[in-house]
NUPA-669828 format. One record per residue: residue in one letter; x, y negated, z negated of N, C-alpha, C, CB in turn. Coordinates in steps of 0.1 Angstrom, whole numbers, plus 2048, in hexadecimal, padded with zeros to 3 digits. Atoms other than C-alpha are relative to their C-alpha. Last residue first. Glycine has a CB too. Example, Ala and Ser with C-alpha at 12.3 -4.5 7.8 and 13.67 -1.06 7.14 Angstrom:
2
S7F780B80088980B7B97F87F57F88047FB80E;A80980C80087B82D7B28097F48007F68007F4;
END
This chain:
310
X8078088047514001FC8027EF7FC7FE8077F8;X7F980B8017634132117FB7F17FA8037FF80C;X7F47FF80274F42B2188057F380280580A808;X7FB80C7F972C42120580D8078078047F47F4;X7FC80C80671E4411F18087F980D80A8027F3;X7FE8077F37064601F880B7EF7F87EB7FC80A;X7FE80D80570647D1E18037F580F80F8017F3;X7F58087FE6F949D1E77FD7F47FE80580280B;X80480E8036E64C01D88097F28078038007F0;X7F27FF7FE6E04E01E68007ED7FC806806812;X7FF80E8026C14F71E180D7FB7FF7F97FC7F4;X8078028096B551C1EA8037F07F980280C7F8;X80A7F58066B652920E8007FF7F0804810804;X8028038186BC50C21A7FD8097FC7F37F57F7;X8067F480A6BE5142438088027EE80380F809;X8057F57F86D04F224F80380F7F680980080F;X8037FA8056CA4CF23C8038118087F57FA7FD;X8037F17F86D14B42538038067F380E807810;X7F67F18076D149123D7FD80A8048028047F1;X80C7F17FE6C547125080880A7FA7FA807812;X7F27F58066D144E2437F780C8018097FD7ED;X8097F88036B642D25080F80C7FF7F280080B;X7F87FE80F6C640A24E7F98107FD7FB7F27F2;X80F80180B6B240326E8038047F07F380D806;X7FD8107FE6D34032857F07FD7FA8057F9813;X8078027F56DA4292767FD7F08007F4809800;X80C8018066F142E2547F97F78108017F77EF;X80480C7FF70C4412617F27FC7FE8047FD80B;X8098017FA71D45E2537FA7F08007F780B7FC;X80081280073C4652437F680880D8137F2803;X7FF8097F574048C2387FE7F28057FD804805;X7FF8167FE74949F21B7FF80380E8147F37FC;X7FF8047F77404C72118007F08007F9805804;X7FF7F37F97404E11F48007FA8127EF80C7FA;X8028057F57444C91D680580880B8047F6800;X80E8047FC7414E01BC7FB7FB80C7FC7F87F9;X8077FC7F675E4F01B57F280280C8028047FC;X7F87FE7F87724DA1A47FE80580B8068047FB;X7FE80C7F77564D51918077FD80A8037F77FA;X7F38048027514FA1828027F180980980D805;X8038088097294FB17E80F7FB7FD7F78077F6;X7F48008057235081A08057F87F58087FF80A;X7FD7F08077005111A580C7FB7FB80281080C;X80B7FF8116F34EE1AF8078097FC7EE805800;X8087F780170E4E91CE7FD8027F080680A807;X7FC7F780E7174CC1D57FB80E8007F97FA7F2;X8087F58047184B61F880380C7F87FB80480B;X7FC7F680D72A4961F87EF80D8028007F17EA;X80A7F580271F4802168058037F87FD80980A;X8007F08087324602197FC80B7F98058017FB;X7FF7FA80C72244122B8068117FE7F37FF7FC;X7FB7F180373142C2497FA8057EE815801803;X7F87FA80A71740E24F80380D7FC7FC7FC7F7;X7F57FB7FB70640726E80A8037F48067F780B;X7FF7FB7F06E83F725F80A8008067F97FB809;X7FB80C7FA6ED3F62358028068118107FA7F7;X7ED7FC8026D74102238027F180B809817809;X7FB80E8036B140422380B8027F97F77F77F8;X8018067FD6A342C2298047EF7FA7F9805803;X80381080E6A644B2218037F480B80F7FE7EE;X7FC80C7FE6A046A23B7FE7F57F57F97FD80B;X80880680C6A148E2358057F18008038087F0;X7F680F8056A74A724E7F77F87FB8087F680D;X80B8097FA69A4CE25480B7F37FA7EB8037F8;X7F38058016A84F524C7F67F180580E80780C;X8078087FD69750C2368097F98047F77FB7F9;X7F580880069F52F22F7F97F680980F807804;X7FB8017F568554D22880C7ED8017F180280A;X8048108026805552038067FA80E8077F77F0;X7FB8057F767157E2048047EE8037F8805807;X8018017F56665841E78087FA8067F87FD801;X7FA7FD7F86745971CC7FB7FD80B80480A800;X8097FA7F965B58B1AE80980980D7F57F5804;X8067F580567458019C7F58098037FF7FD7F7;X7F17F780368456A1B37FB80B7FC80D7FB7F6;X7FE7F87F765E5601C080C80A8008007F980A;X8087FE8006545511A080380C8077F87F7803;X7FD7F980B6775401977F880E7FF7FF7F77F3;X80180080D67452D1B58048107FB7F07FB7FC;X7F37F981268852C1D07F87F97F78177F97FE;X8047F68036675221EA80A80B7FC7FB802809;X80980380B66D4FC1E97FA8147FA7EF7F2808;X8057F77F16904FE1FE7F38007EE80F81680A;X8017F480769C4E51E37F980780C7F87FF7F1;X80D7FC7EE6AF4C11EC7FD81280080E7FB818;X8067F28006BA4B31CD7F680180A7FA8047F3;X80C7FC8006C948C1D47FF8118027FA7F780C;X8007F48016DF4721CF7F38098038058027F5;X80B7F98006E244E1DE80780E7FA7F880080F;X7F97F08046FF4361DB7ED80480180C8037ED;X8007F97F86FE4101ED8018138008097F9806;X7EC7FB8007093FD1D47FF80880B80980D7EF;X7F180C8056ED3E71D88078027FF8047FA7F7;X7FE8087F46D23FF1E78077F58027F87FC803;X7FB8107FE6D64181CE8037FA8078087FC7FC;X7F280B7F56C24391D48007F07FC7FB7FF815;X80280F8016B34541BF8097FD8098027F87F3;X7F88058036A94791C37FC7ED7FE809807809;X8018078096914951CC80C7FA7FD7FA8067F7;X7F580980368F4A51ED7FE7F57F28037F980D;X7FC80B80F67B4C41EA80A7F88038068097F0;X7F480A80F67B4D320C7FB7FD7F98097F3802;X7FB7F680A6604F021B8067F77F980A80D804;X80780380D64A4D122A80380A7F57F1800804;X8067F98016664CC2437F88017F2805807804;X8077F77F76704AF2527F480A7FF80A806804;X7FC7F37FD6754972327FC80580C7FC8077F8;X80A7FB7F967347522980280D8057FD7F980A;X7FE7F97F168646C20F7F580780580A80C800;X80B7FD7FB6784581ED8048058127F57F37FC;X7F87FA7EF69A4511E37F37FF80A808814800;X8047F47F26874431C88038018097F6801806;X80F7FB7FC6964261B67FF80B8037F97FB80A;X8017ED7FF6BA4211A27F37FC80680080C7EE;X8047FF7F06C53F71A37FB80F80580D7FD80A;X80E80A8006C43F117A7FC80180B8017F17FE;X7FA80F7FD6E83FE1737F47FA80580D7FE80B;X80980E8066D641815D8097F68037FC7FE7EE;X80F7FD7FF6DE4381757FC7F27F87F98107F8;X80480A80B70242E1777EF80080580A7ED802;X80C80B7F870645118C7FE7F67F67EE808804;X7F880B7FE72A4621787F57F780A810805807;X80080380B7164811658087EC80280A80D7F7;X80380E7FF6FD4891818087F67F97F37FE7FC;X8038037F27104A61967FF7ED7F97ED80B808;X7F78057F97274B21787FB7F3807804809808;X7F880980A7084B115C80D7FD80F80980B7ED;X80780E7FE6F34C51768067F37FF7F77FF7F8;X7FA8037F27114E317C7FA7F38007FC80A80E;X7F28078027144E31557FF7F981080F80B7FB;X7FF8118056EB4E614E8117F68058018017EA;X8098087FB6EC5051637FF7EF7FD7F58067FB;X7F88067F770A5131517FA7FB80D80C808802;X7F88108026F05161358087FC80A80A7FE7F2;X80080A7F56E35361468047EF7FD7F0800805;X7FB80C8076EB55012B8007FA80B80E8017F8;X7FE80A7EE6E05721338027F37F97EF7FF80F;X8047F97F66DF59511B8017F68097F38067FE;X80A80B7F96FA5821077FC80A8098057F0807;X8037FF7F37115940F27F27F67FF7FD811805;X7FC80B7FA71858A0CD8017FE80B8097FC7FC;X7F28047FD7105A50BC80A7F9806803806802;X8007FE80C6EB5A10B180E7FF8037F980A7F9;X7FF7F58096E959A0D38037FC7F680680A802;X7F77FB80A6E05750E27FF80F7F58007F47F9;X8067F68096C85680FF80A80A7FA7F5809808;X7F57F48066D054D10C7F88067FE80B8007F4;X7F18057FB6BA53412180A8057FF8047F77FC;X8028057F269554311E80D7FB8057F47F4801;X8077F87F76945510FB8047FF80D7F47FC800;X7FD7EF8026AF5410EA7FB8098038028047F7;X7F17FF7F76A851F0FB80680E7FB80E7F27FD;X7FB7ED8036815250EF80D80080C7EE811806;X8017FC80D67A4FD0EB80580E7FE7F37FE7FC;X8057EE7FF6874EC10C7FF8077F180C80A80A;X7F97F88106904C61057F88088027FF7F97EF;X8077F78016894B112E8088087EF800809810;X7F07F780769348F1307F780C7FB80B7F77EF;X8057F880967A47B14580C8098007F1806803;X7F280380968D4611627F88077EF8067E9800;X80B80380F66B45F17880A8017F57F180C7FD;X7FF80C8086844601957F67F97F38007F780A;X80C8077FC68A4831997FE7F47FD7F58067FC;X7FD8097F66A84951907F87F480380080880B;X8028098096974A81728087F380B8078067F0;X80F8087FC68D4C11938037F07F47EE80D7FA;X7FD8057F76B54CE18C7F47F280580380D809;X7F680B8006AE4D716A8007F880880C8037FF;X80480781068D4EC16C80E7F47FE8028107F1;X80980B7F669A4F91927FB7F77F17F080A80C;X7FC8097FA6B850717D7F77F7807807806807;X7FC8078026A25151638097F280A8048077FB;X80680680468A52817A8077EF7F67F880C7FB;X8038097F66A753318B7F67F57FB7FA80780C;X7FF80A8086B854416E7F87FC80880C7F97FD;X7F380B7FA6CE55D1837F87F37FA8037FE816;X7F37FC8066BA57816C8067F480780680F803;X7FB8067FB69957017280D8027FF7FC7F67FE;X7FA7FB7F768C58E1638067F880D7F9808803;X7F47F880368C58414380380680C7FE80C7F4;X7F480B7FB67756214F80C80B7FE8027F07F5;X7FD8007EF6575771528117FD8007F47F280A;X7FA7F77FF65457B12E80580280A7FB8077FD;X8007F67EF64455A12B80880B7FB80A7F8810;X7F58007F864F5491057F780C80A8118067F7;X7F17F98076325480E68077FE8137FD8177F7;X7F580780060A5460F18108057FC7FD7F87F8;X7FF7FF8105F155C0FB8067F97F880580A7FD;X8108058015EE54A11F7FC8017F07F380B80A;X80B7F47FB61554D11E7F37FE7FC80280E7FA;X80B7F780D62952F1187FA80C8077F07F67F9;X80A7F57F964751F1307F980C7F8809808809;X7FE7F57FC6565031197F58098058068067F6;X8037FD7F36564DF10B80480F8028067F7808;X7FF7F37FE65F4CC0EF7F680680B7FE8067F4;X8007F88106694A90EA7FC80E7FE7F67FA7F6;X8127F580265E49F1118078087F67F880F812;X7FC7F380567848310E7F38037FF8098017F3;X8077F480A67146011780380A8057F08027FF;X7FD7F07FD68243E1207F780A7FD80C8057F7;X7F77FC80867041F11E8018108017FE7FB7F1;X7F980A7FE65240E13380E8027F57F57F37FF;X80180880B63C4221208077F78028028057F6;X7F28028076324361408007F67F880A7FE808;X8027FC80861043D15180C7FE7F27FC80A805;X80A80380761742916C7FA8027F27FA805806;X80D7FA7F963A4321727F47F97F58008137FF;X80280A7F965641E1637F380380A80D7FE807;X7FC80E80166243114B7FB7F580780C7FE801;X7F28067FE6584531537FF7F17FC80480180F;X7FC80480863646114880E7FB8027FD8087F7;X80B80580762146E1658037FA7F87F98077FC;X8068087FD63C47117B7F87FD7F97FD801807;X7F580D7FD6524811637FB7F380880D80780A;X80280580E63649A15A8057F48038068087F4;X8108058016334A617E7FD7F37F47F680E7FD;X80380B7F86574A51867F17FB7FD801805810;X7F980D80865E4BC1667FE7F580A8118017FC;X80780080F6424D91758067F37FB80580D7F5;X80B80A7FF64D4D21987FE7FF7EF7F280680A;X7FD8117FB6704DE1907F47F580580B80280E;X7FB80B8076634FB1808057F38028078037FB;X7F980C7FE64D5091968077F77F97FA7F9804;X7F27F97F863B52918C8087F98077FE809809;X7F57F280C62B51916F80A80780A7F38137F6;X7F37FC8016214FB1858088057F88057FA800;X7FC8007F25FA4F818680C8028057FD7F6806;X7FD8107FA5FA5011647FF80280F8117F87FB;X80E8037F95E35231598087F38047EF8007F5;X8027F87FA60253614A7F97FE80F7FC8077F7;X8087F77FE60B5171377FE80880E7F87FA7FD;X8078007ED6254F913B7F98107FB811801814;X7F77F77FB62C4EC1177F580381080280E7F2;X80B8007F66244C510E80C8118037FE7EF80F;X7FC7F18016364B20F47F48028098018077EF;X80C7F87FD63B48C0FE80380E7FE7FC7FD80D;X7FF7EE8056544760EB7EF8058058028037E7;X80C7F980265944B0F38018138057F37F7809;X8057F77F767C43E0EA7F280480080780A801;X7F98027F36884240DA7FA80180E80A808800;X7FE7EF7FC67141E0BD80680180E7F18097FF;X7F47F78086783FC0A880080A8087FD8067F1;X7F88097F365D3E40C080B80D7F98057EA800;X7F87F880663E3F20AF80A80480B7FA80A7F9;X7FE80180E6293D60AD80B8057FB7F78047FA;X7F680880662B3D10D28028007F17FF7F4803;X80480E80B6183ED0DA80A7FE7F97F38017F6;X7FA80C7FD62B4000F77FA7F47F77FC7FD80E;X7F38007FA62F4230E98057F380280080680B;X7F47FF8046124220CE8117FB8077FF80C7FF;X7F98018075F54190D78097FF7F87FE8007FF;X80680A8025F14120F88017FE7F17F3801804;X7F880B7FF6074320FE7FC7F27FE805800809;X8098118035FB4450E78017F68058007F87F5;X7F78097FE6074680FB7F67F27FE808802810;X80080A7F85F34860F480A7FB8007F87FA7FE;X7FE8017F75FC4A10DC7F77F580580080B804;X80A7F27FD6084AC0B97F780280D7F58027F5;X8117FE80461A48C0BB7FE80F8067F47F380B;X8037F77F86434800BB7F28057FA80C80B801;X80E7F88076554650AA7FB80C8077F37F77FF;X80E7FD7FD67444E0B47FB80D7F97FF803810;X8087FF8086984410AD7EF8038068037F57F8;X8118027FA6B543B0C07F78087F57FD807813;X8097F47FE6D643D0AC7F57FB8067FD8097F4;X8088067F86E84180A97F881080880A7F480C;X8017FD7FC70B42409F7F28018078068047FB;X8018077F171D40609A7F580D8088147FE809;X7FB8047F570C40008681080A7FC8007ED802;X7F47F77FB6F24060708077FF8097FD80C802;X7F980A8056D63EF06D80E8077FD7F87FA7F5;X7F580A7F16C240208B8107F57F87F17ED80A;X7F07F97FB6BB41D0708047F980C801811804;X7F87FC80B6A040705C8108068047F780D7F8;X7FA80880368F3FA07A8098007F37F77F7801;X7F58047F368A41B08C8057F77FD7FD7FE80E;X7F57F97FF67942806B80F7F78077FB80C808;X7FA80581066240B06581180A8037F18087EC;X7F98087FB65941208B8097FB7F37F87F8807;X7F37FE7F46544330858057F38057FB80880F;X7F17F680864243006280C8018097FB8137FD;X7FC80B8076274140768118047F57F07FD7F7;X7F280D7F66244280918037F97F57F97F280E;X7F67FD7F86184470778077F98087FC807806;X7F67FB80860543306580E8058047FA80B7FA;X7F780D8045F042907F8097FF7F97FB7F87FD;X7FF80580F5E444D08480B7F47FC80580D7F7;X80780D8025D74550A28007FB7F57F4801803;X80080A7F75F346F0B17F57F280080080980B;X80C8087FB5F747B0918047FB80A7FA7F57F8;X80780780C61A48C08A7F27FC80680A7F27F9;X8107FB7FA62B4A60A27F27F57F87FD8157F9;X8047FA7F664F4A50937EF80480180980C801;X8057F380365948907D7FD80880D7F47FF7F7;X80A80281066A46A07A80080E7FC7ED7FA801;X80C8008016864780957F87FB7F77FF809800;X80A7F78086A746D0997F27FF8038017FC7F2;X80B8078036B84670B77FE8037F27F3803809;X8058067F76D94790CE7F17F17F97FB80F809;X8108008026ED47F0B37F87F980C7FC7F87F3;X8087F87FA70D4880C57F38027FD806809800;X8058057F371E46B0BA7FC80B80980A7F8807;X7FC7F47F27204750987FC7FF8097FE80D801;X7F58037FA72445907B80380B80F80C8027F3;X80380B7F66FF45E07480E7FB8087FA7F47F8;X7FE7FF7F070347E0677FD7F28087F680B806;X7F77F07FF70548303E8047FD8137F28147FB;X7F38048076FC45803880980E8047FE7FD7EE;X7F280C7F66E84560548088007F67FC7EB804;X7FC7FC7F26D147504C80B7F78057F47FE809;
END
């Protein structure tokens, strides 16, 4: 593997293996042997980890010190017919993310990837539902929700089911990848591992918004996905009715009286140029507190907050 591809900086990791014991001492003991074998390679320094048929070891495996070689910790977990958030995708990856993120309770205290993942049917195999999503939504809210500050990396398993879907002749009945491009614009320049990122944790008006994001209280930048909560994927395809939501969203321990610059994106638009859809300078209240008007959302809009004049 490192001698045919290791020179390519688009390997994201290697794997040991896929799905192996999740109580089999063996197994940590092969992954960490692994991760200490291909770290001696330079310059290119691939990350390295394992992955279980299911749970999460984390006592044994993720954070015991024995087995210091493995970068990352790997959860597989698909979302079922019967989940509390099959018709919610953006809760669905918030949920997990909290429960397993980096720094959350449950967390290995190191990155993690949900290694495979996708919308099942009670029988099993790929939903059917999702072919008549056609503008994608379920996906987009599936990306956009990865926002969240539990910092979990989502790997979707049926992307030629559920993402493309490719003729024999080289048409496409629907192709939603330019979902992933508008995300990549919004987050690709946030120094997410300069060490000062928390929970935006905003307070909200109404109990229709989703606001999910982060905020730096040393450079002074915040972002944040703000979702009218009733554009799902559930109701598109279903043709209900999705009434429009308007309300404000307060953060707090910004600098008191300080001019900040609004940026407001739009999710859909995956051309960059065209993205940013509004600026304005706003002031951070004499309690360091920053309120963001919202009016009638009728399905989600994303913005950035930074220092003017920093």
């Amino acid at each position: 593997l490192q001698a045919r591809w290791g020179y390519a900086t688009n390997i994201h990791s290697w794997e040991l293996l896929n799905e192996g014991d999740p109580r089999n001492s063996l197994h940590y003991t092969l992954a960490d042997e692994f991760g200490k074998y291909m770290r001696q390679f330079n310059p290119n320094h691939h990350m390295v980890s394992s992955s279980f048929w299911h749970s999460f070891p984390k006592e044994n495996f993720w954070v015991n010190p024995d087995y210091q070689n493995v970068d990352f910790a790997d959860v597989h977990r698909y979302i079922g017919e019967d989940a509390p958030n099959f018709t919610d995708a953006s809760q669905a990856t918030h949920d997990i993310s909290k429960q397993y993120g980096a720094k959350e309770p449950g967390g290995a205290g190191k990155p993690v990837i949900r290694g495979e993942t996708g919308f099942v049917a009670s029988g099993g195999g790929p939903v059917t539902e999702f072919r008549n999503d056609t503008d994608g939504v379920w996906l987009h809210n599936f990306i956009w929700g990865g926002i969240n500050a539990g910092g979990l990396i989502e790997s979707y398993w049926y992307e030629n089911k559920h993402i493309y879907h490719q003729n024999r002749d080289g048409s496409y009945n629907f192709d939603h990848r330019p979902h992933f491009g508008a995300y990549f614009n919004f987050i690709k320049d946030i120094p997410l591992n300069n060490g000062y990122y928390q929970d935006a944790e905003a307070d909200v008006s109404s109990d229709e918004l989703r606001v999910w994001g982060q905020k730096d209280l040393v450079s002074g930048n915040a972002h944040l996905w703000i979702q009218n909560k009733n554009h799902i994927w559930h109701n598109s395809v279903s043709d209900s009715t999705i009434p429009s939501v308007s309300g404000t969203m307060t953060l707090v321990g910004f600098r008191p009286g300080q001019g900040y610059t609004l940026e407001r994106w739009d999710p859909y638009e995956s051309g960059i140029t065209k993205q940013i859809i509004g600026t304005e300078t706003i002031l951070a209240g004499s309690d360091g507190s920053i309120s963001i008007k919202v009016d009638n959302l009728a399905e989600d809009v994303a913005v950035k907050l930074g220092l003017v004049n920093p």
